[in-house]
N, C-alpha and C positions, 0 to 999 in steps of 0.2 A: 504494500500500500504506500504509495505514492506521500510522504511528508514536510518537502520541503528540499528548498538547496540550503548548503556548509558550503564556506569560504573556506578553502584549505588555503594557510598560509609558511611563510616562508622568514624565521627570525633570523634577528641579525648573527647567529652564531650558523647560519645553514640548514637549523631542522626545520622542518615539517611540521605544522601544527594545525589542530581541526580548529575552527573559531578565534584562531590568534591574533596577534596587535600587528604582523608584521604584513611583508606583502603580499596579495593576492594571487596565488599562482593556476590557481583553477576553482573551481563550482563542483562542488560534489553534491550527490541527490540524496537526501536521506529517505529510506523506506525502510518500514515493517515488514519482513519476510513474513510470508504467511508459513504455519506449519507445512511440515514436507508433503502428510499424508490428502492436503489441500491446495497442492498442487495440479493443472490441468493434464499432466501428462500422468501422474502419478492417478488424477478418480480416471479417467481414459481406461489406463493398463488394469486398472482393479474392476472397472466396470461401474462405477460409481458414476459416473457423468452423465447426466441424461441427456435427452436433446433438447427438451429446455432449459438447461444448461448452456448446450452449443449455441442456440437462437437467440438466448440474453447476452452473450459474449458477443456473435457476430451484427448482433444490435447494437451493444454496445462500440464497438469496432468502425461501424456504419456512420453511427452520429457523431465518431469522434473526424474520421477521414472527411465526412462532408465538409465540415466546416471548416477545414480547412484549403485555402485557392488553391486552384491547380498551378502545374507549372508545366514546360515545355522546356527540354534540353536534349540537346540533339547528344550523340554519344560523343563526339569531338569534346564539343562543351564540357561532358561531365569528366572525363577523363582531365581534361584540362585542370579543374575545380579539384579534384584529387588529389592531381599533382601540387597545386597550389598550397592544398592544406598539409598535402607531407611536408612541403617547404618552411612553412610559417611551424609547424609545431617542431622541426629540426632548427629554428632560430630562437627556440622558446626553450628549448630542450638545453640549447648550446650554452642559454645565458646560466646556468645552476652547475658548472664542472664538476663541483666538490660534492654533489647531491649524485650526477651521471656524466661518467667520462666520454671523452667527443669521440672515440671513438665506439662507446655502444652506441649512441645518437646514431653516428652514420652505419652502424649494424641494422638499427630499427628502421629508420629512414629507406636502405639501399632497395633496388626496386628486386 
């Protein structure tokens, strides 16, 4: 269940901290894990799921996609936009050395 973003930050000694004073280095999501055995794969495999079950999920599903505009990108484009964000996150990645060294950067980064 869905509760909220954490600022994860970054103090001035290099760590890592949930809600800290320092600098912002990303948005993390906080959620409520539902129990395992309430899990959609897990009532599936047991049998537990019904299909009203599936029908409120794919309703649910429905009204969340509607609402949102469509878009048009051709596959040039989206490749492009890929590439772009492997870029920006290997210049974001680069600024923290003492956190991740430049060389795993460009391990995760490499195509």
């Amino acid at each position: 269940m869905y509760l909220g973003l954490v600022p994860l930050t970054i103090n001035t000694k290099w760590a890592l901290e949930f809600t800290g004073n320092g600098k912002v280095v990303e948005s993390l999501v906080k959620i409520r894990r539902l129990p395992a055995e309430r899990m959609l794969d897990k009532m599936i495999a047991s049998g537990l799921a019904t299909e009203q079950d599936m029908v409120r999920i794919a309703e649910c599903l429905v009204q969340f996609y509607k609402k949102l505009s469509p878009i048009t990108i051709t596959h040039a484009n989206w490749i492009h936009n890929f590439e772009h964000e492997i870029e920006q996150n290997k210049k974001i990645l680069n600024h923290y050395p003492r956190l991740l060294p430049k060389l795993t950067v460009l391990k995760l980064c490499a195509e």
